[in-house]
ZADO-40334 format. One record per residue (C-alpha): x, y, z. Coordinates in steps of 0.1 Angstrom, whole numbers, padded with zeros to 4 digits, always signed. Example, Ala and Ser with C-alpha at 12.3 -4.5 7.8 and 13.67 -1.06 7.14 Angstrom:
residues 2
+0123-0045+0078/+0137-0011+0071/
//
This chain:
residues 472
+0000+0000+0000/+0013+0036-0013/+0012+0061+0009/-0005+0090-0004/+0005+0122+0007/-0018+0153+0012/-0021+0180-0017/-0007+0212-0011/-0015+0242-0038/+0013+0268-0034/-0001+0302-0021/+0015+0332-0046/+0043+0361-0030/+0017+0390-0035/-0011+0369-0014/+0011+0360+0015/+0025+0395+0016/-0012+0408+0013/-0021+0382+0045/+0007+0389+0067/-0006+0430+0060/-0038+0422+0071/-0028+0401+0098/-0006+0431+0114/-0036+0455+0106/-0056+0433+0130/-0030+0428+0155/-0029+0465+0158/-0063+0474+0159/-0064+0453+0183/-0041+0465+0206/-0046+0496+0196/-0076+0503+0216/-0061+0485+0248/-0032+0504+0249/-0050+0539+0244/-0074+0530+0272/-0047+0519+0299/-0033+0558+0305/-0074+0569+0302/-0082+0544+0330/-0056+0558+0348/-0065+0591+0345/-0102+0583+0356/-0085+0562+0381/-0074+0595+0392/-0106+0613+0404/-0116+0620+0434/-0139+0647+0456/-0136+0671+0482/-0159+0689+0502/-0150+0719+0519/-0168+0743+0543/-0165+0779+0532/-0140+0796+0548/-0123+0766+0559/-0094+0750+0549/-0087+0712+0539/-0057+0691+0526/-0061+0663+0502/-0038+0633+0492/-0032+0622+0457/-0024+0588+0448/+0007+0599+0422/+0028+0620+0426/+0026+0654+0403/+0042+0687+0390/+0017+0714+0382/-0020+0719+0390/-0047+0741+0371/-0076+0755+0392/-0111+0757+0367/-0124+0784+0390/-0104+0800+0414/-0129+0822+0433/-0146+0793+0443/-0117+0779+0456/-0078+0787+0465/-0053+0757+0462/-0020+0757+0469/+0007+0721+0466/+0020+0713+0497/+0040+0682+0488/+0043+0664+0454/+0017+0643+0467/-0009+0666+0487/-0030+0702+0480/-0041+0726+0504/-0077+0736+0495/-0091+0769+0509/-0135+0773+0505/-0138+0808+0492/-0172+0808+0476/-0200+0783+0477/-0198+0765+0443/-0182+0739+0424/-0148+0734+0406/-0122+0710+0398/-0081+0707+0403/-0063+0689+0373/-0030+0679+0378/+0000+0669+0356/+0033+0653+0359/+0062+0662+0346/+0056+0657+0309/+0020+0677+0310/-0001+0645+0308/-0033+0647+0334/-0027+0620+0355/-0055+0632+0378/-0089+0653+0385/-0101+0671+0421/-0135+0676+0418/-0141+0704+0449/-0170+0713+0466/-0173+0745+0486/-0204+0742+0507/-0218+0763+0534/-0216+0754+0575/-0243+0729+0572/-0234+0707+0603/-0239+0743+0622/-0270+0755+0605/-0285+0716+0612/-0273+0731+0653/-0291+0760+0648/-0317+0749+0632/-0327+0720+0660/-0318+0748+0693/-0345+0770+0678/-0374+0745+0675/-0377+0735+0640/-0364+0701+0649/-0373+0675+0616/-0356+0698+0592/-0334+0681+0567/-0302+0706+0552/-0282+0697+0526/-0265+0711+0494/-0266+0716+0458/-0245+0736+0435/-0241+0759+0459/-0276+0766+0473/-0287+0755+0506/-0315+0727+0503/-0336+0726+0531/-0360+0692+0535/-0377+0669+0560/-0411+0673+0579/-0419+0702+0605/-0448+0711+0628/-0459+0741+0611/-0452+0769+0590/-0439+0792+0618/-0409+0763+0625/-0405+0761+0582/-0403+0799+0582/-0377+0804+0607/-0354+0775+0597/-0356+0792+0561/-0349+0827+0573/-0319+0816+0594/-0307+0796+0565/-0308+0829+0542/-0281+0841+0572/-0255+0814+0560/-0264+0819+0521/-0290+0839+0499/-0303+0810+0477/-0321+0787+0498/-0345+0757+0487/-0370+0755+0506/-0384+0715+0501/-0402+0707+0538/-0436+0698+0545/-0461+0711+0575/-0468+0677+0593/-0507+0692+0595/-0514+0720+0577/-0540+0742+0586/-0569+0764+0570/-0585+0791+0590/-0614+0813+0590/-0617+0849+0597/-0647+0865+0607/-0648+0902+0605/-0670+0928+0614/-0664+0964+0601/-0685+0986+0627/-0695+1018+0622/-0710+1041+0652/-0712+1080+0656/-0692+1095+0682/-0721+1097+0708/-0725+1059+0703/-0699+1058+0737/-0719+1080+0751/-0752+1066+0751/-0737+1032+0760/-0720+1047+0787/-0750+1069+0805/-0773+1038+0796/-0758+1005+0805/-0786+0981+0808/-0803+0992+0778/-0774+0974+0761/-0769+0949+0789/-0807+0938+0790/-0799+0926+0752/-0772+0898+0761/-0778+0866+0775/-0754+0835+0791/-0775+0808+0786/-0754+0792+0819/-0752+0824+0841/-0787+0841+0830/-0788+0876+0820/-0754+0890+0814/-0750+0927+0831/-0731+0951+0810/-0719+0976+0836/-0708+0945+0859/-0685+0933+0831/-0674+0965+0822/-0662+0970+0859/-0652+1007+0854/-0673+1039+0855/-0654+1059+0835/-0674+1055+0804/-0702+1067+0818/-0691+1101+0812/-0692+1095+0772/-0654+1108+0775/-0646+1071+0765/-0647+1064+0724/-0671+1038+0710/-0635+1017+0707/-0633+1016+0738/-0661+0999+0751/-0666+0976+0719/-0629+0963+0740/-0640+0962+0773/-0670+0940+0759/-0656+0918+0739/-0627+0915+0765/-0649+0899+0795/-0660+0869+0770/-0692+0881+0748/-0691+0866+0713/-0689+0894+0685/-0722+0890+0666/-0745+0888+0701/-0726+0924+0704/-0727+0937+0673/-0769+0924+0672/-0768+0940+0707/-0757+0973+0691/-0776+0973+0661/-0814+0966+0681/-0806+1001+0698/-0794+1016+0671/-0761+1029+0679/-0743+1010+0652/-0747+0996+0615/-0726+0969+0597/-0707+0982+0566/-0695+0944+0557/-0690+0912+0575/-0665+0888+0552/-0656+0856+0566/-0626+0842+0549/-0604+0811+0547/-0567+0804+0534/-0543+0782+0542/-0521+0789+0571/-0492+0810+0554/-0512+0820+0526/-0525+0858+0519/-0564+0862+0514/-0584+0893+0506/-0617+0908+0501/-0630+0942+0490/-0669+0953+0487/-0670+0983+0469/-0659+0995+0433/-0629+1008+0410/-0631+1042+0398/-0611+1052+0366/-0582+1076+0368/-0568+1090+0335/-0531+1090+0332/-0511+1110+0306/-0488+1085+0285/-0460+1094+0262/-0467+1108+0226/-0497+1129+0241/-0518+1094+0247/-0541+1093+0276/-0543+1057+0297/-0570+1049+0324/-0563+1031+0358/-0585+1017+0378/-0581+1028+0419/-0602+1006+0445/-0624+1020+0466/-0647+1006+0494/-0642+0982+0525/-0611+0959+0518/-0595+0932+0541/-0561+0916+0539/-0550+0889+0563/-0525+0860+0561/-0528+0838+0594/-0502+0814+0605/-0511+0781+0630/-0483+0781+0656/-0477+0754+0683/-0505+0746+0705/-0533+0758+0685/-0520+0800+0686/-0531+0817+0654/-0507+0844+0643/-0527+0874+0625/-0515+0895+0602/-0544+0917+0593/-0546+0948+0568/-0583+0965+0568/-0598+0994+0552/-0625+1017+0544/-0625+1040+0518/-0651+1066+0502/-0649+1085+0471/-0648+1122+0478/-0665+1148+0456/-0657+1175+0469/-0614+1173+0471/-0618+1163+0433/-0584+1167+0407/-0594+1180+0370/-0573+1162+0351/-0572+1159+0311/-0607+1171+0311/-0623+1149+0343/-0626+1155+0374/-0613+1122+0393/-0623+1122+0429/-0603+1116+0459/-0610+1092+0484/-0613+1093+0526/-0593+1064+0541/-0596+1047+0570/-0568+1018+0568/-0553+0999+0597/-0521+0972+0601/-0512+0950+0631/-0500+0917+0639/-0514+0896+0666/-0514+0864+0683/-0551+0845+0698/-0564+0816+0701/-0596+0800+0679/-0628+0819+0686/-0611+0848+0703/-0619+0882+0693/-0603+0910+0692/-0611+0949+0680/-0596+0978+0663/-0611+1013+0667/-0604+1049+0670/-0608+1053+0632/-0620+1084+0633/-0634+1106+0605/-0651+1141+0611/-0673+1156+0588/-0686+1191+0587/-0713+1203+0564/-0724+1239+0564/-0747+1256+0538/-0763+1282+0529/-0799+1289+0515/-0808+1329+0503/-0832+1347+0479/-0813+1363+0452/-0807+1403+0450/-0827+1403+0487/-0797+1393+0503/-0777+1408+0494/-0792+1445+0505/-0769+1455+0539/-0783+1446+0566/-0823+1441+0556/-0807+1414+0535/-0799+1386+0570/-0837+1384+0569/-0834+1368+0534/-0810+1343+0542/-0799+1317+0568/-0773+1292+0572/-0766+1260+0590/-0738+1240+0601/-0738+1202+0608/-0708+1184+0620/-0705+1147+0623/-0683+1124+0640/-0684+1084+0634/-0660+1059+0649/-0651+1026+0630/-0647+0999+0653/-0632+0966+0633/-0641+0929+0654/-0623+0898+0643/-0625+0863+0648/-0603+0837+0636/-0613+0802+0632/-0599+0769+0628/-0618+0749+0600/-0619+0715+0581/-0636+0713+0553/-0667+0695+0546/-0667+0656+0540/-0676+0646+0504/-0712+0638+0498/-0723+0666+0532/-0747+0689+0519/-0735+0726+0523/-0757+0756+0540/-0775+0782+0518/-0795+0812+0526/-0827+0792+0511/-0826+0765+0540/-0840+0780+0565/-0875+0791+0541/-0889+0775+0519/-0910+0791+0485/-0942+0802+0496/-0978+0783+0484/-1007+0801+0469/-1021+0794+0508/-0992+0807+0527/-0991+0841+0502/-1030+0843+0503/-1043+0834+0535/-1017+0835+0559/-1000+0865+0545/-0961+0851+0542/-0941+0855+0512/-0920+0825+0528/-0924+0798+0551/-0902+0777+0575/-0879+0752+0559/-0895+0714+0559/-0867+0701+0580/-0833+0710+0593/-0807+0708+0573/-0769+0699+0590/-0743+0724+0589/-0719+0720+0556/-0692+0741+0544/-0660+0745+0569/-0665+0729+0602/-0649+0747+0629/-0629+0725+0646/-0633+0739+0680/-0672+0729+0675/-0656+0692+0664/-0636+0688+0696/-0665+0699+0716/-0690+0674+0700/-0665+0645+0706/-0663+0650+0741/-0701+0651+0744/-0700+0616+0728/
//
């Protein structure tokens, strides 16, 4: 048996030379790639973080040593080498930057990412010592982020406001635990100036209109417990305080007031806003003011005018309402009018009043001694006649009126809820119901009494909700 041996075809020069090309090309492409990545990996190998307080100083350790350092912005940070191996970083302004190093050929062989931050461990301090424990603070890009849960917007507010004494930009991310809404009730009073007067020469008058329906008739001049008004020298102000002071509710006074006349309501708003949040009201009107523009162009604004309320309420601890309240009254005035372009705008009588106070829910409290003084004289004559010398007094008369009111302003601030879904809320309409052909014809009423009662909806006062749970 022959062996037979394997067939070979020769490969040509120009192939192999082609193949061992190729071959290289591949090798190199290969490496190519591994070696470019090895100094890259290094470099990334490299970078590290620092956080530094501002105005405080740190030194960090580098892993290689190096030979120069370039600072990407130095008013955030100074830094100076200490060692071939170590920088001395100095917070100057809260930010970010970084520190690239080289060696001695000027290849980056590492990256300092820096930080400068403000004093958070000692605004965390501060923050706890003045009662707005809960409160998160942290950084970011230089702003102070401020997070977590408090008790209410009184501990938010003043964590915020001493954070803004570290740094301007401040973040303000916390949450009230509860938050709460609340009610105002107002009553804007108005009284002449004999109104303290007459309460004060005629006590029970007043007094026989009040009731405590657990001590029986309420006596005026006993709760009053001074008789010093009695001489009218007292304003109206002054005893709408010393009432409302020994525990009578506002509307039984102001009802009180209004059955003997010595008082009328201009408004009554009852508002509710979140606690923090501004709220307003104004009954009245605009009147329009033109205003001379450029290129001889007349514009119109609008000026309110009327009885206006601003208040922004904040909850504090333990169920203390902080009250920040802006009233006002205002009346156009005819006879101080400007002529302007043509019209005659009027200008207005102001009775405004700003004050911050703390009460609990369902206290009252008043502001009076808004005085306004109006005198009014005329004169009435027959023409030519009175004007002969001295036949002509007989032809003419004149009178003079002067009048003196007193604005007393009563609020009451209220803690509310509002109604569950599905509770019907209270109109006007449910306490009378459309009259019949028999109620209009034979019994004489344009409205009768509501069918049934219906259950109070709306905002539920939460003092009223406490009270009804302990009766259960």
């Amino acid at each position: 048996m022959k062996d037979v041996a394997p067939m070979t075809r020769p490969i040509p020069r120009s192939r192999a030379v082609c193949a061992l090309g190729l071959a290289a090309a591949l090798l190199a492409g290969a490496a190519g790639p591994a070696n470019a990545d090895e100094p890259r990996a290094a470099a990334l190998g490299q970078v590290s973080s620092a956080q530094v307080i501002q105005g405080k100083s740190k030194t960090v350790q580098l892993a290689r040593p190096f030979v120069d350092l370039v600072v990407g912005d130095p008013e955030v940070a100074d830094v100076m080498p200490l060692t071939d191996r170590s920088l001395y970083v100095l917070g100057k302004k809260a930010g970010t930057t970084n520190v690239s190093v080289y060696d001695g050929l000027k290849q980056l062989i590492g990256v300092v990412e820096v930080e400068v931050t403000y004093n958070t461990p000692r605004l965390t301090q501060d923050i706890d010592r003045l009662g707005s424990g809960g409160a998160r603070v942290s950084t970011a890009n230089g702003k102070t982020v401020l997070s977590g849960d408090v008790d209410d917007g009184v501990a938010a507010a003043r964590a915020v406001n001493l954070a803004r004494q570290y740094g301007p930009e401040v973040l303000n991310a916390m949450q009230v635990r509860s938050p709460q809404q609340v009610m105002l009730e107002v009553r804007f009073v108005e009284a002449s100036r004999s109104a303290g007067r007459d309460l004060g020469v005629n006590w029970q008058a007043v007094g026989n209109n009040f009731g405590n329906p657990a001590k029986g008739a309420w006596n005026f001049a006993a709760a009053s417990g001074t008789g010093a008004l009695a001489s009218g020298a007292a304003p109206f102000g002054a005893v709408i305080g010393r009432v409302l002071s020994s525990g009578v509710q506002a509307d039984v006074l102001v009802q009180a007031l209004e059955q003997r006349g010595l008082a009328r309501r201009l408004a009554e708003p009852n508002l509710i806003t979140m606690s923090g949040e501004k709220a307003s009201f104004l009954a009245g009107g605009e009147f329009p003011i033109p205003v001379q523009a450029d290129q001889g162009r007349v514009t119109v604004d609008y000026k309110k005018f009327g009885v206006g309320l601003t208040f922004t309420p904040t909850v504090l601890t333990n169920g203390v309402i902080n009250l920040r309240i802006e009233p006002e009254v205002s009346q156009l005035d005819l006879n101080n009018a400007v002529r302007t372009a043509g019209v005659a705008v009027p200008a207005l009588i102001v009775r405004r009043a700003s004050t911050v106070i703390e009460l609990r829910d369902g206290q009252s409290f008043a502001i009076a001694g808004l005085l306004q003084s109006v005198n009014e004289e005329t004169q009435q004559a027959l023409p030519w006649l009175a004007d002969v010398p001295v036949l002509g007094s007989l032809f003419r008369s004149a009178s003079f009126e002067k009048k003196e009111t007193d604005l007393a302003i009563i609020v009451t601030p209220h803690l509310v809820r509002p109604a569950r879904p599905g509770e019907r809320l209270r109109t006007p309409l449910d306490q009378t119901q459309a009259a019949n052909d028999v109620d209009r014809f034979l019994l004489g009423r344009t409205g009768a009494p509501a069918a049934r009662p219906v259950k109070a909806g709306g905002y539920i006062l939460e003092s009223k909700r406490a009270r009804d749970a302990v009766v259960q």
